[in-house]
C-alpha positions as CSV (number, residue, x, y, z in Angstrom):
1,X,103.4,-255.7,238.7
2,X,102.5,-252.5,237.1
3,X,102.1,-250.1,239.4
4,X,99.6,-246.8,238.7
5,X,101.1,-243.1,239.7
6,X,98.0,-240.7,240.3
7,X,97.6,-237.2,240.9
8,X,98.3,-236.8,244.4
9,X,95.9,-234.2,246.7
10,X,98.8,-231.9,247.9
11,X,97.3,-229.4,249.8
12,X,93.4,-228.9,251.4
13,X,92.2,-226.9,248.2
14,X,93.6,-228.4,245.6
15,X,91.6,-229.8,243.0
16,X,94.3,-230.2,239.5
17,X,97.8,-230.1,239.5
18,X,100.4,-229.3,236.5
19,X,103.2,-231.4,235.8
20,X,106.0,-229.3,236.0
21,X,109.0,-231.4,235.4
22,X,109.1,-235.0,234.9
23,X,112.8,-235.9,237.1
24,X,112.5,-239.6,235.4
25,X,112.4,-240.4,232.4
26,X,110.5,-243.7,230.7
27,X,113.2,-246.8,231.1
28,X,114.5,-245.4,234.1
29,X,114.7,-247.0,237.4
30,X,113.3,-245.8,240.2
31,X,113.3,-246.2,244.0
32,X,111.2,-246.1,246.9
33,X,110.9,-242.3,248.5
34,X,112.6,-241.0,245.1
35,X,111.4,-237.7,243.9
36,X,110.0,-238.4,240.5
37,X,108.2,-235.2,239.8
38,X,107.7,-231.3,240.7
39,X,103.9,-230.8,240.7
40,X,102.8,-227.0,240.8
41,X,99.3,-227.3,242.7
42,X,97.3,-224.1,243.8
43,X,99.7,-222.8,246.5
44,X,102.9,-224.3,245.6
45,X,105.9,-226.2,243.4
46,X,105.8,-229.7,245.3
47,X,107.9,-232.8,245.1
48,X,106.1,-236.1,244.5
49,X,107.9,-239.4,245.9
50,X,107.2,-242.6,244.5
51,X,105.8,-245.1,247.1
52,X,107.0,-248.5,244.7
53,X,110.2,-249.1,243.3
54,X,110.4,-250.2,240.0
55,X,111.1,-249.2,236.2
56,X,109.4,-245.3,234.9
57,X,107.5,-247.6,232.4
58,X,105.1,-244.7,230.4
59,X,104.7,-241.4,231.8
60,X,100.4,-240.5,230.9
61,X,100.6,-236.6,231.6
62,X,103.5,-235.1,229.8
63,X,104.9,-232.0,231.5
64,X,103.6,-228.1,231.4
65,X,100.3,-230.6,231.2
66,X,97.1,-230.6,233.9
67,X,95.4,-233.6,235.8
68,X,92.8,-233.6,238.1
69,X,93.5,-235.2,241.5
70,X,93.5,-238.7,241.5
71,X,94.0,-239.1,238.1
72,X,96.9,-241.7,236.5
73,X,99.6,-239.3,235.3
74,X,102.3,-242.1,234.8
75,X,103.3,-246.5,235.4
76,X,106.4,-247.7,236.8
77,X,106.5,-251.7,236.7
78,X,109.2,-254.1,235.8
79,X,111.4,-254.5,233.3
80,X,109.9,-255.8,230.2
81,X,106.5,-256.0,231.9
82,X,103.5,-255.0,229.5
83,X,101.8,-252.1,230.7
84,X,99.7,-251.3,227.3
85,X,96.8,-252.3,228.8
86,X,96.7,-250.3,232.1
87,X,98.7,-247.2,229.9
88,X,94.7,-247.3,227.0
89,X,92.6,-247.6,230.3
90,X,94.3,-244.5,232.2
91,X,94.8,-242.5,228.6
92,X,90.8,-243.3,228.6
93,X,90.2,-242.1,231.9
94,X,92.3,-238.6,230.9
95,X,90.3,-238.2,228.0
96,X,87.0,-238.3,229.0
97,X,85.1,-235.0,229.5
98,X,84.3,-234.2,233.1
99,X,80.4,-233.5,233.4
100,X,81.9,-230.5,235.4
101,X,84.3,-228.8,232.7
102,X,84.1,-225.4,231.5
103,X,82.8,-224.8,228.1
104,X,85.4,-223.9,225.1
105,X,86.5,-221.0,224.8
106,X,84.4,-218.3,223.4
107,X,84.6,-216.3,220.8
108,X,82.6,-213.3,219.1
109,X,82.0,-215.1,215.9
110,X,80.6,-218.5,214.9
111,X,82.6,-220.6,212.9
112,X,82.6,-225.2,212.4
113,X,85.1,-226.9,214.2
114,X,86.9,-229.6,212.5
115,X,86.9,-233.2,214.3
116,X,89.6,-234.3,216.5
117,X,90.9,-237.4,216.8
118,X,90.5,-239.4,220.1
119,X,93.6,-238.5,222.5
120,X,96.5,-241.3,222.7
121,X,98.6,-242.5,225.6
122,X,99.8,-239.5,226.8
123,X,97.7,-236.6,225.6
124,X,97.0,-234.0,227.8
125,X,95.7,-230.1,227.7
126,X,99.0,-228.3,227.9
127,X,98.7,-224.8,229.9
128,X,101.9,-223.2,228.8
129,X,100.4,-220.9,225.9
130,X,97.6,-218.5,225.7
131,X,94.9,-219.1,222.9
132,X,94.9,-216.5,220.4
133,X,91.0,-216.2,219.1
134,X,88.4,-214.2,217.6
135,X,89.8,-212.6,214.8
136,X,88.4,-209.3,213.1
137,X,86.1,-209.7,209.6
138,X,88.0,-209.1,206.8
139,X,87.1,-205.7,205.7
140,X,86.2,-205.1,202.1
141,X,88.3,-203.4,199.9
142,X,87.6,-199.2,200.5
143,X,87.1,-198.7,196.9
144,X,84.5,-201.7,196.3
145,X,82.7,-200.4,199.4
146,X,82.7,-196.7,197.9
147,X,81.0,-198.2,195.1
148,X,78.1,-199.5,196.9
149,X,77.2,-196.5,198.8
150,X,77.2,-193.5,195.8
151,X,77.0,-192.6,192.6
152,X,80.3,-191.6,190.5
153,X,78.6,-188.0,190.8
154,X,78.3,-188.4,194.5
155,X,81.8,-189.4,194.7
156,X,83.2,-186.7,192.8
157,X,81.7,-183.9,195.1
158,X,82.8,-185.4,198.4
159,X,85.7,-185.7,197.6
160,X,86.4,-181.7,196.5
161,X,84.6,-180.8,200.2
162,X,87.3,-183.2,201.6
163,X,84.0,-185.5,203.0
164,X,84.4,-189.4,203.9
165,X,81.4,-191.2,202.2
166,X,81.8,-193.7,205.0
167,X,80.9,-191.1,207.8
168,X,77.9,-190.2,206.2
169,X,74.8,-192.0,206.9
170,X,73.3,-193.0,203.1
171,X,69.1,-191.3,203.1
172,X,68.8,-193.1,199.8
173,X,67.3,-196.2,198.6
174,X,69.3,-199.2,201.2
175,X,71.1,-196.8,202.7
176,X,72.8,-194.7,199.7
177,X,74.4,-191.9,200.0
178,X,72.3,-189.5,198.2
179,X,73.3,-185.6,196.9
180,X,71.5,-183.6,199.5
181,X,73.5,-185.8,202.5
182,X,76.8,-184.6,200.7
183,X,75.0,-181.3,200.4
184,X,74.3,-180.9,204.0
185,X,77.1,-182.6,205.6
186,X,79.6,-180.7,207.6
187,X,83.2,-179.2,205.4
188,X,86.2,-182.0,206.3
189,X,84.3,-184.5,207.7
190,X,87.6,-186.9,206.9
191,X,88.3,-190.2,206.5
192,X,87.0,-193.1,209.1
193,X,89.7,-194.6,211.6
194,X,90.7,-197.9,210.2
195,X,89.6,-201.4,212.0
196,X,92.3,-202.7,214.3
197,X,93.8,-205.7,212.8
198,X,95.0,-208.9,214.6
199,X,93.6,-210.7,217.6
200,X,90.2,-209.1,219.5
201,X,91.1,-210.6,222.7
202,X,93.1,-213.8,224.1
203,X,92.3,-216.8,226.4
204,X,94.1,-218.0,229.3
205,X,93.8,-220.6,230.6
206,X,93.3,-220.9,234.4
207,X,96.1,-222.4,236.8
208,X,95.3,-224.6,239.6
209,X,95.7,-221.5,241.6
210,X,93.4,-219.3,239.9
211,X,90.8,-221.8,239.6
212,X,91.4,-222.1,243.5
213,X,91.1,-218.1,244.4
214,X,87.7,-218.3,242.0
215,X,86.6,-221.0,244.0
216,X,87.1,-220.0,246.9
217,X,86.6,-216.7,246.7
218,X,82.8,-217.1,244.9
219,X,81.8,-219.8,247.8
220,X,82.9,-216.9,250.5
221,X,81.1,-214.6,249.1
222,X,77.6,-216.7,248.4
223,X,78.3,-218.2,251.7
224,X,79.6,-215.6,254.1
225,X,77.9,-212.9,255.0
226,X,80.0,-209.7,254.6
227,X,79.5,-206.4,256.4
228,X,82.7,-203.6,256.4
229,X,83.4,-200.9,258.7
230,X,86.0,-198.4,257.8
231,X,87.9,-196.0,260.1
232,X,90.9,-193.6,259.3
233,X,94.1,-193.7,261.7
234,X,96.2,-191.0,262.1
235,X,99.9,-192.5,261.3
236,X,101.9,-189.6,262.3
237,X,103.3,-191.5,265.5
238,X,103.7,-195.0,263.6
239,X,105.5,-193.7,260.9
240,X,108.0,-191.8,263.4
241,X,108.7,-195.0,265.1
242,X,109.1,-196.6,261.3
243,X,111.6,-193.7,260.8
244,X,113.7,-194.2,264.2
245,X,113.5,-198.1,264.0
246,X,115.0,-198.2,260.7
247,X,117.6,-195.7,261.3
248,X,119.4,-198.3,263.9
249,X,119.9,-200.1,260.8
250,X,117.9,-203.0,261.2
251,X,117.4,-205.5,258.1
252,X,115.1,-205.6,256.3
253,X,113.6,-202.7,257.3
254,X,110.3,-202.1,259.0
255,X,107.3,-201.5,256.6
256,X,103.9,-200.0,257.4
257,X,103.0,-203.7,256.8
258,X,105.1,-205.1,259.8
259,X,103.4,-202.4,262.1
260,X,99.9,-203.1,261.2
261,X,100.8,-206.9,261.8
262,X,102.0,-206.1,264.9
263,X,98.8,-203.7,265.8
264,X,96.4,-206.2,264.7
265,X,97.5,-208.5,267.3
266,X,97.4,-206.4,270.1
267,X,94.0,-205.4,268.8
268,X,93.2,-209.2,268.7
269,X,94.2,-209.7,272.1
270,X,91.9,-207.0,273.4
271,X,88.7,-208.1,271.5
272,X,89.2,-211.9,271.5
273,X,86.1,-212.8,269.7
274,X,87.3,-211.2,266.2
275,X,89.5,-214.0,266.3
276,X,87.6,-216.7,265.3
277,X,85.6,-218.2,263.3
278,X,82.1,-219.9,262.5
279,X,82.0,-223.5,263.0
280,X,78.3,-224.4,262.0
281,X,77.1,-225.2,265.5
282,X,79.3,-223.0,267.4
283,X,82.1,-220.0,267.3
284,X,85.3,-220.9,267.4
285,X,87.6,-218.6,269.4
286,X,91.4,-219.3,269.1
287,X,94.1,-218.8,271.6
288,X,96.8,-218.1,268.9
289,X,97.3,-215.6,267.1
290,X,98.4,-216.2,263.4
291,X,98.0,-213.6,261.0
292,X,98.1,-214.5,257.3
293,X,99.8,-211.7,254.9
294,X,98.4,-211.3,251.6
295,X,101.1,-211.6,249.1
296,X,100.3,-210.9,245.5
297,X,102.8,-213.3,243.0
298,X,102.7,-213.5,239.0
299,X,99.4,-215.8,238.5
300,X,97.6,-215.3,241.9
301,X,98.0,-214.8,245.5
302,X,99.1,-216.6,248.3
303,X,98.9,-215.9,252.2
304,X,101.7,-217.0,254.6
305,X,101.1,-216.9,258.1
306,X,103.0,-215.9,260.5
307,X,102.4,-217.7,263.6
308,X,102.2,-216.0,267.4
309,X,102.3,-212.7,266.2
310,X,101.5,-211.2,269.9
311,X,104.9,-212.7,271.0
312,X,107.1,-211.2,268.2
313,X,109.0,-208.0,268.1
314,X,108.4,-206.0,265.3
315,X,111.8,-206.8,264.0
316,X,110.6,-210.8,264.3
317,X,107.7,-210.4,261.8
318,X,109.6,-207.9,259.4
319,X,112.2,-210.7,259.1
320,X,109.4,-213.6,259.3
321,X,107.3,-212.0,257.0
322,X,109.7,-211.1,254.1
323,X,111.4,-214.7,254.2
324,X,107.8,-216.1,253.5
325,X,106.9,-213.6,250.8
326,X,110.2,-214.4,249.0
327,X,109.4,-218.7,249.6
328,X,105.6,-217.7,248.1
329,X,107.1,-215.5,245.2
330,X,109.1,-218.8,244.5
331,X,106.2,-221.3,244.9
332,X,108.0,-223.0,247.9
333,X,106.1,-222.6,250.6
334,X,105.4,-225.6,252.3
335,X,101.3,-226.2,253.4
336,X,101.9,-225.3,256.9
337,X,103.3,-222.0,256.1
338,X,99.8,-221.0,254.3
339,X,97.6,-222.5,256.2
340,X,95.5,-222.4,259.8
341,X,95.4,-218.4,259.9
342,X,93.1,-217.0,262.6
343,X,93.1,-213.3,260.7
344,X,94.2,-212.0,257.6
345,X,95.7,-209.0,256.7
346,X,95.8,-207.5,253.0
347,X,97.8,-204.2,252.2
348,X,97.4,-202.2,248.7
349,X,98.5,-199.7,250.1
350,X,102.1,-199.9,248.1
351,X,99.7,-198.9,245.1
352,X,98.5,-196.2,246.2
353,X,94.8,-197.2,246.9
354,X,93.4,-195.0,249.4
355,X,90.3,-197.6,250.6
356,X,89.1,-201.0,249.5
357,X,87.1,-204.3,250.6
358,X,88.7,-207.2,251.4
359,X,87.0,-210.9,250.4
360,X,86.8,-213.1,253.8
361,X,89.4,-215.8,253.9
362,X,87.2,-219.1,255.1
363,X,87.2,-220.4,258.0
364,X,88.3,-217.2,259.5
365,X,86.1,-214.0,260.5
366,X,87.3,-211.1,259.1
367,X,90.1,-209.6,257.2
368,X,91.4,-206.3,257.7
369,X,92.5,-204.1,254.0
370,X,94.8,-201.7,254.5
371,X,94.9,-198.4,252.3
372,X,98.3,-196.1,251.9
373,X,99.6,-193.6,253.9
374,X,98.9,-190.0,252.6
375,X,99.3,-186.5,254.1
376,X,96.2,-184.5,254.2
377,X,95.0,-181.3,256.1
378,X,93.1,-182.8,259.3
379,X,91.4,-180.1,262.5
380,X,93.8,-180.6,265.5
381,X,92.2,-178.8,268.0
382,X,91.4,-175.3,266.5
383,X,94.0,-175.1,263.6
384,X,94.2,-177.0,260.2
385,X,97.4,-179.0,259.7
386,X,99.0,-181.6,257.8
387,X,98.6,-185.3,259.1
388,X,99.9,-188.7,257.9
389,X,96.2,-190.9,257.9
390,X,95.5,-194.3,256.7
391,X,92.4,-195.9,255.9
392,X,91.5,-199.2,257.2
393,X,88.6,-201.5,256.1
394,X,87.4,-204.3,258.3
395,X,85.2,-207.2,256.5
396,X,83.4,-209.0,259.2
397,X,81.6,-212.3,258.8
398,X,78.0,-210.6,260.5
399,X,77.9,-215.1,261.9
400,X,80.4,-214.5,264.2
401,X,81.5,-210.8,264.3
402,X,78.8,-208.3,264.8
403,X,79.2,-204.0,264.4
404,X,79.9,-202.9,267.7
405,X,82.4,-206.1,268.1
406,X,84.2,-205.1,264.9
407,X,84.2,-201.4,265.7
408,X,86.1,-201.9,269.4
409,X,88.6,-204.3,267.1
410,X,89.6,-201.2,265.1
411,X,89.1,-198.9,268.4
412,X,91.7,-200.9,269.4
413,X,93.8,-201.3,266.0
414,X,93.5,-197.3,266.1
415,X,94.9,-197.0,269.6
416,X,98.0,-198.9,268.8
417,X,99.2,-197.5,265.7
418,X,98.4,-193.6,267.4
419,X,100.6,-194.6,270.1
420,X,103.1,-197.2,268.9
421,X,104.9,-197.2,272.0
422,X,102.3,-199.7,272.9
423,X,103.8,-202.2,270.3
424,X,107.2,-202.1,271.8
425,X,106.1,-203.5,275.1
């Protein structure tokens, strides 16, 4: 009995998946637990198991292709078995436009469309190749457009002042150019910059993660609401401890990144209620502490977490946190390893951004951005001298975490980075 192979929901947020490889082919057997498929959803490159045994009979979605959870992306069935039937009604079901969908792309000029035909068994929307649109207008030829705008007579006396007609703008009849705007027009005004040729602009389209981060992103910041408090930390101390640590050769060595980790948790375990979050009716205040890291890949970004930070050496989370970058640069995290943070922590620091504002991760209450380290001349005491600072921004959701609360969190965060003995204990 023919057997229907949807688009399974692979992680909390995911909404489409792409096909990324097909591991059976139509005709092939195939057996109960088998991996048949790698699906890329919006966190990860997943394997999909096949729950029947049976014969790959037609495969609906072909790979680099896009289905919506749920959706029939292949048929296994028995040998011989006709599947036509169930293979129009799911190749129907593809093809029909979601009342939801995005409009086509846009372009900057308006042009007829020709009619498509209606999508066989096993059309999809492949997601593999930018579209290239909007092209410029063809230009006319310079000397035609010359011709328009002035006289022969006209002509001949711009050109011996070394004057582009095309710069000028025409006082005559429709715009002409006219004697007197020769006349008057400065010596050299030379010729006008060509029109770029080729594409304006092209469209991408959106992976299931991108379309997961706009979600997402967009409903936390309608929905949340966002206040930010910003303190600088002097990093002299922190980065001296960075400098020792790493010089007993430790791998991989400590980052600014591992410290701030480590800082945010004993800041978390001082002011408890920053880590939690708004559950509707209540405020959630968790026990753990698991602190996502913000780790920017090719098409997105993903956040690991790594879990009881308070009870890790620094070492620990240098070594945790660098394995689960490397597994999120690959796509192979698995959903436990992105998911259930209590705090977030996002560092641009590595790109030289002094300061910026962090979007709220939902459910959680805040996320901390981190800025880079920079010498500047700071007061100590009575004399001007030069510091290692670093400026921290703390988005707070106002539900859950209010000013003063927030401001004792980086009080906190400030005293343990200052004195970083405090993270060795």
């Amino acid at each position: 009995m023919a057997v229907e192979i949807k688009m399974p929901k692979l992680s909390a947020t995911m909404q489409t998946g792409v096909i990324q490889k097909w591991r059976k082919k139509e005709g092939e057997r195939v057996e109960y637990g088998e991996v048949i498929a790698d699906i890329e959803t919006d966190k990860a490159v997943m394997e999909l198991e096949a729950f029947d045994p049976g014969i790959m009979r037609k495969i609906i979605v072909p790979e680099g292709s896009k289905a919506p959870v749920n959706q029939t992306i292949a048929i296994i069935g028995d040998a011989g078995e006709d599947v036509s039937a169930v293979a129009v009604s799911a190749a129907t079901a593809t093809s029909a436009p979601s009342p939801t969908a995005a409009p086509a792309a846009s372009t900057n000029a308006k042009a007829a469309s020709p009619p498509t035909a209606a999508p066989t068994v096993g059309d999809a929307v492949p997601i593999s190749k930018p579209t290239v649109t909007a092209m410029h207008p063809t230009l006319p030829p310079p000397e035609l457009e010359l011709r328009t705008i002035a006289s022969p007579a006209v002509r001949k006396i711009a050109r011996e002042r070394g004057i582009d007609l095309r710069n000028l703008r025409g006082t005559g009849p429709q715009g002409r150019v006219v004697l007197r705007d020769v006349v008057t027009a400065p010596l050299g005004l030379g010729p006008a910059a060509s029109a770029p040729t080729g594409p304006e602009y092209e469209d991408f389209p959106l992976t299931p993660m991108r379309e997961t981060i706009a979600r997402r992103m967009s409903q936390s910041a309608q929905t949340v609401p966002h206040f930010y408090l910003v303190r600088e930390i002097d990093m002299d101390g922190a980065m001296a401890l960075r400098e020792e640590l790493n010089a007993l050769g430790h791998e991989p060595k400590i980052s600014v990144n591992d410290l701030v980790v480590k800082a945010c948790a004993y800041a978390l375990e001082r002011i408890p209620r920053v880590n939690s979050s708004f559950q509707g009716d209540r405020i959630r205040v968790y026990k753990r502490i698991d602190i996502g890291v913000a780790v920017s890949i090719e098409d997105g970004l993903l956040t690991p977490v790594i879990r009881h930070v308070s009870s890790k050496t620094i070492g620990q989370i240098a070594n945790e946190g660098r394995q689960l970058a490397e597994r999120a640069r690959q796509k192979k995290l698995k959903p436990e390893e992105y998911t259930g943070g209590t705090f977030t922590v996002s560092n641009l620091g590595m790109y030289g951004i002094d300061q910026f504002s962090a979007v709220i991760n939902p459910p959680e209450g805040a996320i901390l951005a981190v800025g880079t380290v920079q010498k500047k001349p700071v007061v100590k005491g009575d004399q001007v001298a030069v510091a290692q600072r670093m400026r921290v921004t703390l988005s707070c959701d106002h539900r859950v975490v209010d000013g003063a609360l927030g401001a004792q969190f980086l009080q906190a965060l400030a005293e343990a980075l200052e004195r970083p003995a405090r993270l060795l204990i």
